[in-house]
Each structure stands twice: as structure tokens, then as C-alpha cells.
LOPATOR-578886 format. One line per field, with one value per residue (C-alpha): residue number from 1; x, y, z. Coordinates in Angstrom, 3 decimals. Layout:
seq: [NUM,...]
east: [X,...]
north: [Y,...]
up: [Z,...]
//
This chain:
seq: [1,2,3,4,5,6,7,8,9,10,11,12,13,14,15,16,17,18,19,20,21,22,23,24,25,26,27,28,29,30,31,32,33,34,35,36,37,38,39,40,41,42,43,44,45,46,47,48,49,50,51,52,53,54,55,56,57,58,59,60,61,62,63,64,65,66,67,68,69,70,71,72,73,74,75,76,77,78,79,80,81,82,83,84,85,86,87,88,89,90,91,92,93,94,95,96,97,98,99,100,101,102,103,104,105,106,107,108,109,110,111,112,113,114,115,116,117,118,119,120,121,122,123,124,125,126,127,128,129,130,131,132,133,134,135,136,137,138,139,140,141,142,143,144,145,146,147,148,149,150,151,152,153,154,155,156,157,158,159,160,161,162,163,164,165,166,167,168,169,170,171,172,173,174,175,176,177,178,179,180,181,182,183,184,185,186,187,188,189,190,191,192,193,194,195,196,197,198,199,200,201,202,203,204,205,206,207,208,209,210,211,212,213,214,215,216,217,218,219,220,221,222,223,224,225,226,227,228,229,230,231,232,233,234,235,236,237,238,239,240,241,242,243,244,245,246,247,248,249,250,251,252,253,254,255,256,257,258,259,260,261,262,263,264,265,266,267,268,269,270,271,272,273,274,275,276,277,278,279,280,281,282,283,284,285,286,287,288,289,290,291,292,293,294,295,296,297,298,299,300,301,302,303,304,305,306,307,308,309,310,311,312,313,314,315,316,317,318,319,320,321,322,323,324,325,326,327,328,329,330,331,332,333,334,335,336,337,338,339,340,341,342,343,344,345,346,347,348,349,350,351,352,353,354,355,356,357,358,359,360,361,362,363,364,365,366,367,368,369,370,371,372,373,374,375,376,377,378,379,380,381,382,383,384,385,386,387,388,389,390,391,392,393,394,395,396,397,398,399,400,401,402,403,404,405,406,407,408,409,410,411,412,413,414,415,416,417,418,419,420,421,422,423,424,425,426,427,428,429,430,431,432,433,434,435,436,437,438,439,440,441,442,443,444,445,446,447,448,449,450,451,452,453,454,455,456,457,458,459,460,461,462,463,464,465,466,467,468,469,470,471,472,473,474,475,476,477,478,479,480,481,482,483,484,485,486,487,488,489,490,491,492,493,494,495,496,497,498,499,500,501,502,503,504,505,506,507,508,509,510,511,512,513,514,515,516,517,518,519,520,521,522,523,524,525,526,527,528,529,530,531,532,533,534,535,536,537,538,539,540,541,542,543,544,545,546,547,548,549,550,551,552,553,554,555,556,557,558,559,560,561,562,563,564,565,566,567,568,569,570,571,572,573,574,575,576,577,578,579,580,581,582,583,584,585,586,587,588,589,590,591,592,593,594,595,596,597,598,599,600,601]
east: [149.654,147.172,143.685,142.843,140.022,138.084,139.128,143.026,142.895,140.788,143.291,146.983,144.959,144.314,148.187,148.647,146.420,144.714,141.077,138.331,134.675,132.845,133.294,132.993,136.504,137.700,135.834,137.620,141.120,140.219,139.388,142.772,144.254,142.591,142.720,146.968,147.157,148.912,148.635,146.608,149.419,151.166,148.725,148.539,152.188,152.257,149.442,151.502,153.834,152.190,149.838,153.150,154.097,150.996,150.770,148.959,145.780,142.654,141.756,138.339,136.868,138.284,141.704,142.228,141.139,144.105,146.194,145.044,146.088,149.481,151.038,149.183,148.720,152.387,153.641,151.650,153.370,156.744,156.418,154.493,157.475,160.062,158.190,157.317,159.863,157.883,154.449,152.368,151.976,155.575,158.235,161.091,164.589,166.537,168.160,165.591,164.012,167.270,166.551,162.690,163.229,166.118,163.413,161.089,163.155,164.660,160.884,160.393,163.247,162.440,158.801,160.688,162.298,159.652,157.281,157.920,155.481,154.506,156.130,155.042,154.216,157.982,159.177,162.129,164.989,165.366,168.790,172.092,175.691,175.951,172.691,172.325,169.527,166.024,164.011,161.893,164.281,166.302,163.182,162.417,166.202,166.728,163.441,163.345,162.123,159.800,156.723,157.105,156.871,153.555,152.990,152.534,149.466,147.236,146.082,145.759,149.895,148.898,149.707,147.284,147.973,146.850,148.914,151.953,151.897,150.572,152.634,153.757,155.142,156.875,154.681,154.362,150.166,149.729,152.479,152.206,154.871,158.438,160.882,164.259,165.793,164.658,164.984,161.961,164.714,164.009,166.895,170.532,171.502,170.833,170.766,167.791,164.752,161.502,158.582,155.492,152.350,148.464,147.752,145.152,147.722,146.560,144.536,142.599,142.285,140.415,142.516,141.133,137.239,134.139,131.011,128.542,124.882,123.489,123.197,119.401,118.043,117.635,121.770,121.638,119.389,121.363,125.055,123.244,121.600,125.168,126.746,124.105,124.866,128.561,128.825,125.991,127.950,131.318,129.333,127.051,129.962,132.000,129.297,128.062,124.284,122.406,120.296,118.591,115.095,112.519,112.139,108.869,107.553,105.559,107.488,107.246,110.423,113.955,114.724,118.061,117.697,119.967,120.003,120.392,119.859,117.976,116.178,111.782,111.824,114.850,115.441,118.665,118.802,117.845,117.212,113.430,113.147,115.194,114.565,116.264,115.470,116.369,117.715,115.877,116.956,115.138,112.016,113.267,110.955,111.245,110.816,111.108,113.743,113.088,116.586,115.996,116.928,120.312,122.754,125.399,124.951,126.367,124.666,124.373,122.361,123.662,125.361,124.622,124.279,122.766,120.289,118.666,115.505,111.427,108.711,105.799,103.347,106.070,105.429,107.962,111.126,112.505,115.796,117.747,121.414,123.470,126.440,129.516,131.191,134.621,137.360,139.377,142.727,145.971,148.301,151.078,153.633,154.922,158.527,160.161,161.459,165.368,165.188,168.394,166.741,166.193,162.244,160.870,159.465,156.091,154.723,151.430,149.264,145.914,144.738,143.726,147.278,146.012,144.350,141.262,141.402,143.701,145.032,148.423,150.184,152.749,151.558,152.447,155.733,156.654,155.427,158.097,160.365,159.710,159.978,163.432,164.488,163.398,163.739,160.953,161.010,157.484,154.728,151.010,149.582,146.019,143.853,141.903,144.626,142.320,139.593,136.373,135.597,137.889,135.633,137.992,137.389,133.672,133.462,135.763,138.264,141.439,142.818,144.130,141.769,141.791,143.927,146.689,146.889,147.163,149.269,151.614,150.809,152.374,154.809,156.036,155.888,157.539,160.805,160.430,161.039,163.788,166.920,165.300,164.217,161.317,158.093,155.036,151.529,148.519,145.042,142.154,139.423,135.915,136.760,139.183,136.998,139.009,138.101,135.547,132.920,132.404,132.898,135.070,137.460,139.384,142.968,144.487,146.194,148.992,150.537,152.832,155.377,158.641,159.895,162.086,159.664,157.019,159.123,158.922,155.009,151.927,148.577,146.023,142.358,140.562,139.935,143.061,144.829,148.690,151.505,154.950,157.742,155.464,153.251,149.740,148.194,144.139,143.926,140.972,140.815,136.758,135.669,133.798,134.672,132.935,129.752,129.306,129.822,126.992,124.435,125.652,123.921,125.452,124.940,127.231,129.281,132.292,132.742,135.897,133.393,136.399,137.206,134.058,134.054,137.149,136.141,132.564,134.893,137.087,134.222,132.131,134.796,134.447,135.791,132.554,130.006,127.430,124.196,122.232,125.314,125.514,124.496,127.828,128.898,128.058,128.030,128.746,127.094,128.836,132.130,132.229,131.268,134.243,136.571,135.375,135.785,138.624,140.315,141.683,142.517,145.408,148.088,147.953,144.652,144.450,141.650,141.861,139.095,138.061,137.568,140.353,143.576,144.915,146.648,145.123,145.415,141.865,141.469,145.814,145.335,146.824,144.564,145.879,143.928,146.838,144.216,144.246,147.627,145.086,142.534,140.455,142.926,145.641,148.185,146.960,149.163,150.679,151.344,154.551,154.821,158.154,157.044,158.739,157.284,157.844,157.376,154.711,156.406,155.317,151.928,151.346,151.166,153.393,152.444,154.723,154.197,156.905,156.037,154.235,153.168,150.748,152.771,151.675,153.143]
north: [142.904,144.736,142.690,141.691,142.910,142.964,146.363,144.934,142.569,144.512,147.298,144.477,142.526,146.321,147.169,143.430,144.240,140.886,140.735,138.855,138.026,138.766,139.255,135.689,135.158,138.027,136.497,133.081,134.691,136.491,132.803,131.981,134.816,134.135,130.557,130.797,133.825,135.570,139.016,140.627,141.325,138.445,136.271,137.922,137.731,134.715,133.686,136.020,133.311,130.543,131.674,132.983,129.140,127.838,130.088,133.250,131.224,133.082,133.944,132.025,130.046,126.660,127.804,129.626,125.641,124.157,127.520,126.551,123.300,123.167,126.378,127.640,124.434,123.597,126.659,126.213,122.871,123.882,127.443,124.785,122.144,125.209,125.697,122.350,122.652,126.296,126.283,129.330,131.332,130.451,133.462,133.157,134.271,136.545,133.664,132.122,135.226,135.777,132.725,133.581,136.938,135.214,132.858,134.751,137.334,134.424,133.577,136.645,137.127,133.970,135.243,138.520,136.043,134.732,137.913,141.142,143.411,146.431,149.932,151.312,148.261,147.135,146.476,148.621,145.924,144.538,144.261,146.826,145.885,148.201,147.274,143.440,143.706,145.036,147.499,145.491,143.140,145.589,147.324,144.017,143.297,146.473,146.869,145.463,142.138,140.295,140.874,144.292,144.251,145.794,143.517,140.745,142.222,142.108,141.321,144.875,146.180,149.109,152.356,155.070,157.771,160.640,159.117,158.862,162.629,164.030,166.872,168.179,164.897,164.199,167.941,168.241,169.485,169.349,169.964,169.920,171.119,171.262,167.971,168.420,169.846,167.822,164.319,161.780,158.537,155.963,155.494,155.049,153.095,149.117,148.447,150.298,148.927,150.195,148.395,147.770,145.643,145.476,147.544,145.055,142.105,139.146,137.238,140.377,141.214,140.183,137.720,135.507,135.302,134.521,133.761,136.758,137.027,135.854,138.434,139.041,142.635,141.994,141.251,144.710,146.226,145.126,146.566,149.812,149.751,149.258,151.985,154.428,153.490,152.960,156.761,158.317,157.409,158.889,161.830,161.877,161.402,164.339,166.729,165.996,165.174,163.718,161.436,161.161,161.511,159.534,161.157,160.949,161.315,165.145,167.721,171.220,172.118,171.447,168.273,166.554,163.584,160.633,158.775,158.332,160.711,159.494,160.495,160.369,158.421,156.987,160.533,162.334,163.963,167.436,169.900,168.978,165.447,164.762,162.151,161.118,158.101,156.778,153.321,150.954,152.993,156.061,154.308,153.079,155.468,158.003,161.724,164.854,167.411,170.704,172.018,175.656,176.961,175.694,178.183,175.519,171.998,169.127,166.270,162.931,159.601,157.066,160.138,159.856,162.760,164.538,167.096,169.874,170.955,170.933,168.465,169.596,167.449,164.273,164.493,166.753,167.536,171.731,170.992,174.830,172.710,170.324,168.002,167.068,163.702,163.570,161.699,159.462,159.448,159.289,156.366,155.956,153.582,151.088,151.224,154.707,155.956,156.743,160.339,160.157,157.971,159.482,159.503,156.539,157.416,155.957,156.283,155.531,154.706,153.898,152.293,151.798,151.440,151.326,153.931,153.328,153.070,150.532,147.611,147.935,148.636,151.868,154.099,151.114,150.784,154.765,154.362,151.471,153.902,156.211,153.708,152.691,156.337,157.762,153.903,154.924,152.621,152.005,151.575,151.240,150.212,150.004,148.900,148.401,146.244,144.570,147.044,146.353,149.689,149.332,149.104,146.382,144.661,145.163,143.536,140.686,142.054,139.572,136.257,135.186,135.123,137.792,136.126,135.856,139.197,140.183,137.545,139.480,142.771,141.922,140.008,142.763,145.072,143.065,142.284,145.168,146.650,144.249,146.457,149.107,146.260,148.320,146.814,146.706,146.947,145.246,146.845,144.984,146.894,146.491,147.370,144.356,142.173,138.737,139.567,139.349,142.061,142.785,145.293,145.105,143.531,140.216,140.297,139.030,135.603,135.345,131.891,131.962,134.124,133.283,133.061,135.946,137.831,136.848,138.915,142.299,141.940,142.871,141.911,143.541,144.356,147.325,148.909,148.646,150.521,149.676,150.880,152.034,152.976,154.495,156.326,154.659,154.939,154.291,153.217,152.402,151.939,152.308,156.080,157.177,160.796,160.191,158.683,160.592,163.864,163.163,162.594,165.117,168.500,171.679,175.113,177.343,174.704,176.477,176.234,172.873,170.156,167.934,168.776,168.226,164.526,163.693,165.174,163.147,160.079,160.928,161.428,159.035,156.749,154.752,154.128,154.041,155.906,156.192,154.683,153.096,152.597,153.327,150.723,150.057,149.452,145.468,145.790,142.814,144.464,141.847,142.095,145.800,146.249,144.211,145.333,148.374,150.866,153.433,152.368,155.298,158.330,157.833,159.739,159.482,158.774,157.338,157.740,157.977,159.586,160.212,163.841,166.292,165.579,166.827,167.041,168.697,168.772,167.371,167.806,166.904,163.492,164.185,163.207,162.485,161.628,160.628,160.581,158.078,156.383,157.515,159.604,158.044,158.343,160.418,159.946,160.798,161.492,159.719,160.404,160.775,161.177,161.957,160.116,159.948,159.441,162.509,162.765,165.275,168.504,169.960,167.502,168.841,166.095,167.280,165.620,162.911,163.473,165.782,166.283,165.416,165.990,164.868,164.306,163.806,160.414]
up: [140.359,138.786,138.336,134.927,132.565,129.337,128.826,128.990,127.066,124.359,124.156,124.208,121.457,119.662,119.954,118.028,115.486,116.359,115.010,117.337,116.378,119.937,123.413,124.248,122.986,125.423,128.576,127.403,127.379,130.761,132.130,131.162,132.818,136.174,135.823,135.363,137.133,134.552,133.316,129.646,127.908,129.250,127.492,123.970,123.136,124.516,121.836,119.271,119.617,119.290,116.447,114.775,114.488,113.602,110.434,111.868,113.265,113.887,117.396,117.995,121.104,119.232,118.791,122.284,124.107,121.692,123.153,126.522,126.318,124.508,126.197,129.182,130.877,130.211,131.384,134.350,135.402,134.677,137.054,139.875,139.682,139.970,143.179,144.611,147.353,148.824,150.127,148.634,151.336,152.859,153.658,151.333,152.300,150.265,148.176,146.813,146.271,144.065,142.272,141.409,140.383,137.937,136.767,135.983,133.562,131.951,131.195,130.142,127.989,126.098,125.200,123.684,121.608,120.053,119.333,117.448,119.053,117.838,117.627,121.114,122.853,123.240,126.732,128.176,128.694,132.401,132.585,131.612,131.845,134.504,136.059,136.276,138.367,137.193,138.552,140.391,141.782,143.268,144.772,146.812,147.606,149.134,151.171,154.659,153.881,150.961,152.731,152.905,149.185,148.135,145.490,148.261,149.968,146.965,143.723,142.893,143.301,141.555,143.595,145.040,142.517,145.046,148.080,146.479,144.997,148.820,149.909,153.164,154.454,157.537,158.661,162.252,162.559,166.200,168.961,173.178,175.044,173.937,173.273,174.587,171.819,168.834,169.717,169.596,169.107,171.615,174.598,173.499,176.369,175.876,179.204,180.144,178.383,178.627,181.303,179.152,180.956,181.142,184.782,185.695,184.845,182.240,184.784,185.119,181.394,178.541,176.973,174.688,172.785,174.474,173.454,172.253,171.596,174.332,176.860,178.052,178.725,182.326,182.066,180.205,183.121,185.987,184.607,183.968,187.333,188.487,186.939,188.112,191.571,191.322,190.116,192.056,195.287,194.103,193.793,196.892,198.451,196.720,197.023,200.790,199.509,202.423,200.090,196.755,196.466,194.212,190.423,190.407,193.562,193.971,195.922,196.923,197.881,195.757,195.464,194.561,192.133,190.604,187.039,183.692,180.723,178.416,175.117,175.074,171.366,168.796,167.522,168.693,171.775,172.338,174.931,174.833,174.546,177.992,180.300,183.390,184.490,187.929,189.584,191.500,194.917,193.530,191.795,188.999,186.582,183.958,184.313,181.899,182.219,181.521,181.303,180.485,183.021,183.729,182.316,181.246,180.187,178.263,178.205,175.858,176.219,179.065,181.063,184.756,186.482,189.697,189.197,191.717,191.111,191.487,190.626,191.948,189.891,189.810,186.193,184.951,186.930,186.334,186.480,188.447,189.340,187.026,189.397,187.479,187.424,189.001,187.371,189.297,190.978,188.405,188.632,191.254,190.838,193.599,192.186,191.675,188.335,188.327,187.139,185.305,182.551,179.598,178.449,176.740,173.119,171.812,168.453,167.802,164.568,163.935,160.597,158.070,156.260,153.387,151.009,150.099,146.377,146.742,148.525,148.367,151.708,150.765,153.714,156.744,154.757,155.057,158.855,158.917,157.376,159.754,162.949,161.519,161.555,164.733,166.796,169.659,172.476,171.738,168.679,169.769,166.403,166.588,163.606,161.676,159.692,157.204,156.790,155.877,154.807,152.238,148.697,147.545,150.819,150.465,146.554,147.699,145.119,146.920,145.847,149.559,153.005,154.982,157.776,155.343,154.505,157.891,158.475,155.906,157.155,160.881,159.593,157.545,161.285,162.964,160.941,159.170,162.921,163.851,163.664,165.904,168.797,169.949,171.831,169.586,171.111,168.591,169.110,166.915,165.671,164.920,161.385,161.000,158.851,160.200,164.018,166.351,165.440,169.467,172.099,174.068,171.219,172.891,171.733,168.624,168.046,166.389,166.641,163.873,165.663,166.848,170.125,169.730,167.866,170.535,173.214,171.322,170.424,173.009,172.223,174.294,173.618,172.577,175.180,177.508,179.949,179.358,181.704,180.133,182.720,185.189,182.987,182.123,179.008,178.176,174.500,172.368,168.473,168.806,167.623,170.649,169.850,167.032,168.476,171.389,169.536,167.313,170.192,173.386,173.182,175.147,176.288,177.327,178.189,175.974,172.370,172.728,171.708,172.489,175.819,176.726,175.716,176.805,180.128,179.939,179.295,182.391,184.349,183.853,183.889,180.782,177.660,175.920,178.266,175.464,176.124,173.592,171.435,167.797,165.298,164.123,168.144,168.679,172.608,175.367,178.629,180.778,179.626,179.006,182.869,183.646,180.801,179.599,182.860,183.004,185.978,187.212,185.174,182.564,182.190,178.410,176.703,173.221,170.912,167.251,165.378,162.149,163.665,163.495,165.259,168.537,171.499,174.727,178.289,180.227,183.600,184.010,181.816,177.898,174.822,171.726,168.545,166.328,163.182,160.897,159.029,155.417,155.159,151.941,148.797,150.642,153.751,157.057,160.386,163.889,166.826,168.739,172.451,175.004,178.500,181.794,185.396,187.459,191.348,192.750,193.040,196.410,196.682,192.774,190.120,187.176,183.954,182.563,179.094,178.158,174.778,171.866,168.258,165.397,162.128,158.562,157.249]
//
């Protein structure tokens, strides 16, 4: 339903030829409209009507209260007495939907009766003897259910022009390795369903909300001291380094040194503002870097790393050798795969779903279309679902609450997804205006779902690491490609500015190693050192960006940035992936993602 305006109602009262002294009569009649929630040209031929009987009165303020009151409020009672049996926001079954759709035509067809618009303005007829059904009707009977109906998301039903003329859909943009022949359909076989769980199990997880805001900087300054010794011993320990010496502490000879990068002031980092700046163990202080004469770098703020070099004065530290982190081990699971299954299929998506000139919901219904035709096993949906990016979001431009709209939205998954039976993993957002603006994201609740709809859905928070039939999968909706790409600073370090922060990410063993965060990145220190650590190395490593798409091998572990579902006024892309757990191959891991590819929606 488009939103009502001025301009509207100007231009229906202009087709009319309906005179008006000023613009307070239009902001009464728009009053009206948003008061009974009916349409501009709604309300002029209904007033052609009624003025028609009353002798052609004038339009003033006066005569539109009398309107108000001896049509519009009636009308109004007889549409909420029709209805008195249906909460608003209740699901209606295909039946009464029947029965509404009915209604309202009849009420329509009776206002035709009465008026005698003017050449251009008349309406095309709903019905045809071979048609008995309108347009619209049919549109909503034949789609998966009512509240996949775009004209129940919004106010504003009106369609993104530049989405809905996009070309090259259904385009594959990115492809790794090669599917087995060209099937990405979920298994065939009922009897083998896929294995989808949290690795660390739900006592281990983050589950539910917690309280935020309160965390002190010496809480801060303790999880940081903790990472900095957590990873300088992995690598001590890799590299056979005796000990770590003090940062600051004056040396003639080389001297082999732990901590944190860090920038000297707010700026962004560069290869002259550099500071590394030690744990407790090793003083605790901050030194200069001069890195120029390491021949390769990459470095960002918050990466820990292990530097060789010489500080003769303890004031400045000339940094000759750079250590790299090491990822941890890959996943091995306690119960072996059957290698005659067939692969399991996951399709992932990343919001927002809807384009950003309007708020109607046609790209998540194409993506529904899409889940109904190739029926993966699994859909990791991650969000934002409500966005507050969106402008209409921003202005308040809605009629229901933001819960009810997503409400709608999953709703609308869910059965939408019903024939194909697949599992369907929720990730929140910080961009989902109706959820907890923290890092890391607790879980959404959704207590409206059915039992049996309760069995297909997986909430789990952002970030995660989820296990599907052997093969693990690390999945966060938060852009840290983003963020740490604006801040790291390289040298010859090779010109894949991705595969250098997926490998930071693997290495320093975090979903979000970046240290101060950005603005936009409301961080729990607490929590993220409990929830926000990579585990082990994932076979499969989700992170959607609103940087170019890809898939690429890292250090054995696949990244995939499915892109966005839209891309401002036009469709984006998803991701589709072909998984099975293989066994080592002569002591060599083999990958078990068999295949994937980015697609345009």
C-alpha cells in the first residue's frame, strides 16, 4: 500500500475537477486517509459520491467533518465488525482470505456505482467471465502463503522499480571447484537427514541476552592481557623461542619481543605511527616500531605478533624479523561419515532483503523461490532482517513495530520453506533495529513458532561455529572484512587484500581480531573472550561483506562472502555450497567443500 500524500490527493481531486480553497482542506482529507487507513483516490470518489447526493457540495473544512462523520466513520465500523472475529496482526488461512478479498471488491464495486469518474481515471474491471478472480487475488492465492504477500510487510507495497528490471538473474559470479555434474538439490533420500548443531553445544554457547554496559576498562585490560599471552605461547612454542624479552628495556644485541600493535594517536594506522605494546610478563609498556626494514608486512590495530629486532636506547624498537600467527587444527569428527551419502547442500543469504528504496520484501520472496527450486538441505540466513539502514526505517516511515514485521518476515521463511523440509539457521545482526545492538549478538527469540516448525529452525548467535554432517562452519553477519580492511597496512605482503584478512582472522584466531573496534562495533570484552574465539579452524568460513564477493581457499579452510541479498536499489547474490566430510587421504586433509558458487538473485 502505497503511503498517502498531499501531492495524491491534489492530483485525484485535479482528475475530478473538484475545486478547493487552500491546503488546509488537503491536510484534512490526508487526516482522513491516515486516520481510516484508506487510500487518495479512495477518498475522493468516495466524496464524489456523497457530494453527488447532496447537490454537488463544495469541498471546505465544514463539509469534509459532516463527510467524516456520515461516511468515513460508518464505513469504518462496518469493515471492523466484518473483522471482529480476527485479531490484526493474526495469520489468516486461505479461506478467509477468500472471503476478504470478496469483500473488499464488492466494496469496491458498489463505489463504481455511485461515481462517474472521469475519462482516464476509470478503473480496469476486476473481474472477467473467464477470470473470476482479480489480479491481485490470484497473486496472493497462488503465492506460498499470505505473509509472503508484499503488501503485508509495509505501508509502502509499492515495488523497487530498479530491482525488479535487474538483469542477469539467477548468474553464477563466483565458482570453486566443480559440482558433480550440475546438481546443488539437497539429498533425495528421506531417510538420511542432515546433522546440524552448535560445536561447543548450548550449555557452552551464548544463548540468551545479558546485560551490557557495564564492563570496566580494567575488565577490558585483563581479556587483552589474555589474548596476548594465550597467542604468544602458541607461537613461542611453534617457533622454539627461548623467552621474550622486555620492550623497553635497552639492548645491544637482537632481541625477540611480544605484544600488541597498536597505533601512537586516533588516526589510522600507518607504517610510522606503530606501536607495540607488550603484556604484563614483558613490562607492560609501549614502544615504537620502525618497520622499514622488514621486507613484508601486514599489520592492523589489536594484531599480536612477535617481532626480532634492536632497541638499543629502549625507546624505539628497529624491527629486522616479523613471526606469523598459526591457525589452529581443523575439525575431526568422533563419528565417521558413510561415504556413500550424497553431499549435503547449504545455501546461504545475508540481508538486507529488502531494497533500499523500499520496504517491500520481493528479493526474500525470489530467494524463497529459489530455496523451493533447488531444496538444499540447509539455509544459513543471516540478517540484518529489519534493517536500520534502510531510509524508511530511519524516518519511521511503518505503521506496525518492528517485531511484527519480522515476525512476518520469518514467518513467511519458514512456511514459505515447508514443502522443501530443509533446516534453517537465524543469524541476528547488529543492523536489525529490534535486537540487541551488542557484540557478540545473543540469539533471537522467536516464541510464536510451532512445535513442528520449531524442529526445522536454529537460532544461534552471531558469531557461531555450527557443525553440519562433519563439516564445521564459522559464521558471522558482522562485516569484519570490512573493518579490518580499512585499518591493516601491508607491504609486499601480495596484492589479495582478502587473503590476507581471512588469514589474520585464522591466525589470530578470532572472529573479530580488530582492536579498538569501529564505532559502529558496540563490543562486550567479557563475552567476546568467551564467545567470540574461533575455536579451531573451520572448514567453511562465512562472512558477508559489503566488499566484493568470493570464494577462496585460506590456508585449507574455504571463505565465502555470499554478498548481500540487495545491493542499495538493485538485487545482490548468495551463496551455495556442496559439503561432505572426507577422511585424510594418506595423513593429507582433503577439503570437504566440494563445490561452491556466488549467484545473483
Amino acid at each position: 500500500m502505497a503511503l498517502a500524500t498531499a501531492e495524491r490527493l491534489s492530483s485525484e481531486l485535479e482528475v475530478f475537477g473538484i475545486p478547493y480553497s487552500d491546503d488546509s482542506i488537503l491536510d484534512k482529507m490526508l487526516e482522513q486517509c491516515i486516520c481510516n487507513r484508506i487510500q487518495p483516490d479512495e477518498i475522493v470518489l468516495e466524496w464524489v459520491a456523497y457530494s453527488t447526493t447532496k447537490n454537488g457540495l463544495k469541498l471546505t473544512t465544514d463539509t469534509l467533518e459532516q463527510f467524516e462523520h456520515e461516511v468515513l466513520n460508518k464505513k469504518t465500523k462496518s469493515k471492523q465488525s466484518f473483522r471482529r472475529e480476527e485479531p490484526h496482526n493474526r495469520t489468516r488461512d486461505i479461506h478467509t482470505l477468500q472471503d476478504l478479498i470478496k469483500a473488499e471488491e464488492e466494496e469496491e464495486n458498489l463505489l463504481d456505482s455511485y461515481s462517474t469518474p472521469a475519462k482516464g481515471s476509470q478503473k480496469r474491471a476486476l473481474t472477467t467471465p473467464e477470470h473470476p478472480h482479480s489480479k491481485r487475488s490470484t497473486a496472493l492465492l497462488s503465492s506460498p502463503g499470505l505473509l509472503l504477500s508484499p503488501a503485508s510487510f509495509s505501508p509502502s507495497a509499492t515495488p523497487s522499480q530498479k530491482y525488479t528490471q535487474r538483469g542477469a538473474k539467477g548468474e553464477v559470479v563466483a565458482t570453486f571447484g566443480a559440482p558433480q555434474g550440475t546438481r546443488w538439490a539437497g539429498r533425495k533420500a528421506p531417510g538420511s537427514p542432515v546433522q546440524l548443531e552448535l560445536l561447543e553445544g548450548p550449555e557452552e554457547s551464548l544463548r540468551c541476552s545479558y546485560k551490557y554496559m557495564f564492563q570496566r576498562l580494567r575488565d577490558v585490560r585483563n581479556v587483552m592481557t589474555e589474548k596476548i599471552e594465550e597467542l604468544g605461547e602458541s607461537l613461542r612454542s611453534h617457533f622454539n623461542i627461548e623467552e621474550f624479552s622486555p620492550v623497553s628495556l635497552p639492548a645491544q644485541d637482537s632481541i625477540t619481543v611480544l605484544g600488541q600493535v597498536c597505533c601512537d594517536s586516533n588516526g589510522k594506522l600507518n607504517a610510522h605511527s606503530v606501536l607495540l605494546e607488550a603484556g604484563p610478563e614483558q613490562g607492560g609498556q609501549q614502544v615504537p616500531v620502525d618497520i622499514s626494514e622488514l621486507r613484508e608486512y601486514s599489520m592492523f590495530p589489536g594484531q599480536v605478533v612477535v617481532m626480532e629486532g634492536m632497541n638499543t636506547t629502549g625507546r624505539k624498537l628497529v624491527a629486522s624479523k616479523l613471526y606469523e600467527g598459526i591457525p589452529l587444527p581443523f575439525y575431526t569428527p568422533e563419528v565417521k561419515t558413510e561415504m556413500e551419502e550424497e553431499p549435503a547442500s547449504v545455501l546461504v543469504a545475508c540481508g538486507p532483503y529488502t531494497p533500499s528504496d523500499s520496504l517491500t520484501f520481493d528479493p526474500l520472496l525470489d530467494l524463497i523461490n529459489v530455496i523451493v527450486r533447488d531444496r538444499p538441505d540447509v539455509c544459513v540466513l543471516l540478517g540484518p532482517f529489519v534493517d536500520s539502514k534502510h531510509e524508511q526505517i530511519e524516518k519511521a516511515q511503518v505503521t506496525e513495530t518492528f517485531e511484527a514485521i519480522f515476525s512476518r518476515c520469518i514467518e513467511s521463511i519458514v512456511e514459505g520453506t515447508k514443502s522443501v523440509g530443509c533446516r534453517l539457521v537465524f543469524m541476528p545482526s547488529q543492523r536489525d533495529i529490534h535486537h540487541h545492538f551488542i557484540y557478540p549478538q545473543p540469539p533471537f527469540t522467536m516464541p510464536d513458532l510451532s512445535k513442528d516448525q520449531a524442529q526445522r529452525v536454529t537460532l544461534v548467535p552471531d558469531p557461531c561455529t555450527l557443525v553440519i554432517d562433519g563439516v564445521t562452519f564459522g559464521v558471522t553477519s558482522t562485516d569484519i572484512l570490512f573493518h579490518l580492511g580499512a585499518e591493516e597496512i601491508s607491504c609486499g605482503a601480495g596484492s589479495d587484500r582478502f587473503s590476507r584478512i581471512l588469514k589474520h582472522m585464522l591466525t589470530q584466531k578470532s572472529y573479530y581480531p580488530l582492536y579498538p573496534p569501529v564505532e559502529e562495533v558496540n563490543m562486550d570484552y567479557e563475552k567476546f573472550q568467551s564467545f567470540g574465539q574461533m575455536p579451531l579452524t573451520p572448514d567453511v568460513l562465512i562472512i558477508p561483506s559489503e566488499l566484493r564477493y568470493f570464494i577462496k581457499d585460506v590456508v585449507g579452510c574455504i571463505c565465502v562472502n555470499p554478498g548481500r541479498l540487495t545491493k542499495g536499489q538493485v538485487g545482490g547474490t548468495y551463496g551455495r555450497l556442496l559439503v561432505q566430510h572426507a577422511a585424510s587421504d594418506d595423513g593429507k586433509r582433503v577439503s570437504p567443500c566440494l563445490a561452491g558458487q556466488v549467484v545473483k538473485i
